[in-house]
C-alpha positions, 0 to 999 in steps of 0.5 A: 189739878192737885196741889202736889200737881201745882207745886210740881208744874209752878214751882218744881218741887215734888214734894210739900214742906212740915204743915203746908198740905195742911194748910192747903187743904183747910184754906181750900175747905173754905175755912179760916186758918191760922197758920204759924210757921216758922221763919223761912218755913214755906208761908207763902206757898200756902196761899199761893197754890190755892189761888192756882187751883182757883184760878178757873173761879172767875167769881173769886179768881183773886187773893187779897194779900196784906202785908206791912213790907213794901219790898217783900210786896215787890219781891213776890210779885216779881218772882209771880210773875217771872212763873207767867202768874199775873201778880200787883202791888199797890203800895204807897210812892205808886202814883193815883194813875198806877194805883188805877191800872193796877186795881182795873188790872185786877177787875178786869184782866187775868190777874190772880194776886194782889198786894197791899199795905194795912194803911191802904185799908184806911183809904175809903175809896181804896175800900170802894174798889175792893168791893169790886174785885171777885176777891176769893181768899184774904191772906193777912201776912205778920197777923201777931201785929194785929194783936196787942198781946203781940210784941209788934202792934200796928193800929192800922191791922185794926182794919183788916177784920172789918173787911169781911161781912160778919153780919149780912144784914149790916152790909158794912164789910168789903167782901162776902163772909163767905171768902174765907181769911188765911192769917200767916205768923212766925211767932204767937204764944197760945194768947196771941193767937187766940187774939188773932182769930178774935180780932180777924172774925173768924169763924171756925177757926182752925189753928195749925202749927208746925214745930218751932223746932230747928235741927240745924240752929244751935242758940247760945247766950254769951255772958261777958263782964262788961261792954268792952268784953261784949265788944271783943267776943263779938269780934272773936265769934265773928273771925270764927264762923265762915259765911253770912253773918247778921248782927242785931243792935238797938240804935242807928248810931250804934249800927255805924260805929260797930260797922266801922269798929268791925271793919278795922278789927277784922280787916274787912268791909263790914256794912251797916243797915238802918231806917234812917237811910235813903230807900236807894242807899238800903236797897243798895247794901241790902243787894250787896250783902245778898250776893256776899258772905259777909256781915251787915250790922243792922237795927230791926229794920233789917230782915223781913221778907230776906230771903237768903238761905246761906246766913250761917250766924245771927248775933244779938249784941243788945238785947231784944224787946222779946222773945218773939222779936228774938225767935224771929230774927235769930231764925233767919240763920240755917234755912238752908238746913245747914248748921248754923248759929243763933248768938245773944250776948249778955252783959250785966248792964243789959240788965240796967238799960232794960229799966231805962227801955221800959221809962222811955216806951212809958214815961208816966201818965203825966208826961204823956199829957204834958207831950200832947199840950207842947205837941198842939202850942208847938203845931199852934192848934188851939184848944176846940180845933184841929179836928181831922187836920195833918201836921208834919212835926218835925222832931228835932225841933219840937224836942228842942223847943219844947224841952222834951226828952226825944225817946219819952216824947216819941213814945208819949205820941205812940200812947196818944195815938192809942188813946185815939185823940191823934194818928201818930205816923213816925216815918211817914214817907213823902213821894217826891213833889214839883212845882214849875215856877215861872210861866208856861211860855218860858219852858214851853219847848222844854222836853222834860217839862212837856212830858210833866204836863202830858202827866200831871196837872196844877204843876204852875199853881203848887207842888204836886207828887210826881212819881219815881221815874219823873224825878230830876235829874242832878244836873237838871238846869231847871232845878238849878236855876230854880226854874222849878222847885223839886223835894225829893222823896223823904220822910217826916213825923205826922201828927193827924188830929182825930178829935178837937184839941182836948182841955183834959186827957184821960188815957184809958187802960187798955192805951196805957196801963195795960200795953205797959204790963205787956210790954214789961212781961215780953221784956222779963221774959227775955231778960230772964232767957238771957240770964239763964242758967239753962244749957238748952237755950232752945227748950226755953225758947219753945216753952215760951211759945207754948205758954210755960215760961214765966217771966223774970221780976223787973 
């Protein structure tokens, strides 16, 4: 079977896409690939049909596929397996019984595609069970953020490269050198991209790009005088464009107020999307949007792995941290080739709060030290301890006590985990956990109790994770009379000590000094797109990405 063959019978489609026949055939060469493809360009197709063709290979039958989106990991399976492909996921919530199904699945039944989260990769025996499965090709998905010149690094992509022998003798890798790496990104300037291929060992890397060109997006920046004119032309594009919309804002306050300003200005329900809300809750707007044309405000939290084709409008109301940030989200407007608009609005004191977003993300060094002390006197570790032990912080209190500023101290703890003296995890998220309080005799007869106990042991002796389907209901008697202890599924800020905690700290440039210098190029690089005089908004964006557009002065 050919790939247009596959493409036809699996998918329905009788012809491929810009540069995915390209990629095909380079992944099925055997080679490293590095593929960028713009939003909604066809990624997955990419991987998918040569795991297809592959799949008489009992040796190498499966695709590793890393991506850090838990919902995309789902949505792909599902749509797998509605096409009669085996597809899994294992992703963080899954309880240990289900994560051993699902890699068995992989071992020993017909199963072609597994999904996993980066941070799975921290997971030493996870790693054990990789080795193995007749892995064939490692798909790694968002590779920009395994770059630190990329707008959106995530340490734990720093593991991926480690999977695959790069010396057979060292026997230290996963899986064989020989199996080759496809990496997927929308966004990577020429440096990124050199990066990726490093940080990924590849070796012979092969670069394909498509065009970032999009026919049918037309990108505008509004200037307005102040916020209030920012406000009134939000409002006034929004009444003018018919179909889905997406506003981009900075904060989750502000993605409740605008919502509910919208609402009443525009005389309709305007939804509001962000990080802070319960998974139900956003999976409940998310679905509800997908089936409108409405609008949804949102932080980034917002729209990867989104796949609606009829968004007819993207608007920045602040202003992104880069280019790249920028290109991606305004690129989730038009995919289904129709015209559609991509909308920065710019105010003079945008250029104000871009200094201010620079102090936050890198107070100075001695702020950065001040953080790691107050963070150990509040969590009581002593000085020589700590070593590989994992606090919940609560921030709240923490800034509270400690008199600390809540943004500089956030970012002070990302720089400390860069640095490699903590593991810093923001959000990290919590299944749900029981504990049954009183003896065994009392809720013996219990039906909801029997079936925890034919699941779960130590339930009488402390709180174990259960998994989704087991928690309570509301009316459950035996949470109400506290027969049991129940905590719902949450997240918390944790603070994991990678080394004894230290007398002095010293932060090293490449955790500090040169992060910051990236982090202020990417943000005079939109500053200086936004302030542009320049009608066609897109060249400059395209210029950027291939490395001649140098950013403005801060």
């Amino acid at each position: 079977m050919t790939p247009l063959e596959a493409l036809k019978q699996y998918y329905g489609y009788t012809s491929f896409r810009s540069v995915q026949e390209e990629v095909i055939a380079s992944v099925m060469a055997g080679k490293d690939t590095l593929a960028l493809m713009p939003t909604g360009g066809g990624k997955s197709l990419c991987f998918q049909i040569p795991t297809l063709l592959r799949q008489g290979d009992e040796a190498h039958r499966l695709t590793l596929v890393i991506t850090p989106l838990i919902a995309l990991m789902k949505d792909q399976v599902e749509a797998l397996r509605k096409r009669d492909i085996r597809a899994v996921a294992v992703y963080s919530g899954m309880s240990d019984q289900k994560q051993k199904i699902a890699l068995d699945n992989c071992l020993y039944g017909p199963y072609l595609f597994l999904y996993c989260s980066p941070e799975r990769l921290q997971s030493e025996t996870f790693r054990k069970r990789l080795a193995l499965l007749p892995i064939g090709l490692i798909v790694v998905d968002e590779a920009h953020c395994i770059s630190e010149w990329g707008y959106d690094f995530r340490p734990s992509y720093l593991e991926i490269g480690a999977l695959r022998e790069t010396d057979s003798t060292a026997n230290t890798g996963v899986v064989p050198d020989t199996v080759p790496i496809l990496a997927l990104t929308a966004t990577a300037t020429p440096e990124v991209a050199q990066d990726i291929m490093a940080r990924l060992h590849f070796h012979s890397g092969q670069l394909i790009q498509a065009s970032f060109h999009r026919e049918n997006l037309r990108y505008v920046v509004r200037h307005v005088p102040d916020m209030a004119a920012k406000d009134r032309q939000l409002a006034h594009i929004l009444s003018r464009v018919e179909g889905a919309k997406i506003v981009y804002v900075r904060n989750r306050k502000r993605a409740e107020e605008l919502a509910q300003w919208l609402s009443g200005c525009l005389h309709t329900d305007t939804l509001f999307y962000h990080a802070g809300l319960d998974p139900l809750e956003r999976a409940k707007r998310q679905e509800t949007w997908m089936k409108s044309t409405g609008t949804i405000v949102a932080t980034n939290a917002f729209g990867m792995g989104i796949d609606k084709a009829d968004v007819r409008l993207v608007i920045h109301y602040d202003l992104p941290d880069s280019i790249e940030a920028y290109f991606q989200e305004a690129g989730r407007a038009g995919r289904d080739s129709l015209t559609a608009y991509a909308v920065l609005l710019y105010a003079p004191e945008d250029n104000v709060k871009v200094h201010k977003r620079v102090r936050d993300n890198y107070p100075p060094k001695e702020f950065v030290i001040e953080t790691y002390h107050k963070m150990a006197d509040f969590l009581t570790v002593g000085a020589g301890s700590g070593l590989g032990h994992s606090f919940i912080l609560h921030m709240d209190d923490f800034i509270r006590v400690m008199h600390l500023p809540l943004l500089p101290a956030i970012s002070a703890l990302h720089i400390l985990d860069y640095a490699g003296y903590i593991r810093f995890e923001e959000e990290r998220e919590t299944p749900p956990r029981l504990r049954i309080n009183v003896e065994p005799y009392v809720v013996r007869n219990d039906p909801y109790i029997e079936k925890l106990l034919r699941k779960y042991t130590g339930l009488f002796t402390d709180l174990q994770y259960i998994a989704d389907e087991d928690v309570p209901s509301d009316d459950n008697l035996l949470v109400a009379t506290k027969a049991v202890t129940f905590l719902p599924r949450a997240k918390h800020a944790v603070v994991t000590f990678l080394m004894e905690r230290q007398t002095d700290i010293y932060l090293p440039p490449q955790a500090y000094d040169e992060l910051a210098t990236r982090y202020v190029r990417r943000l005079s690089a939109m500053l200086r797109y936004a302030e542009s005089d320049e009608k066609d908004k897109e060249a400059l964006l395209l210029n950027y990405f291939a490395g001649n557009f140098p950013p403005a002065d801060l």
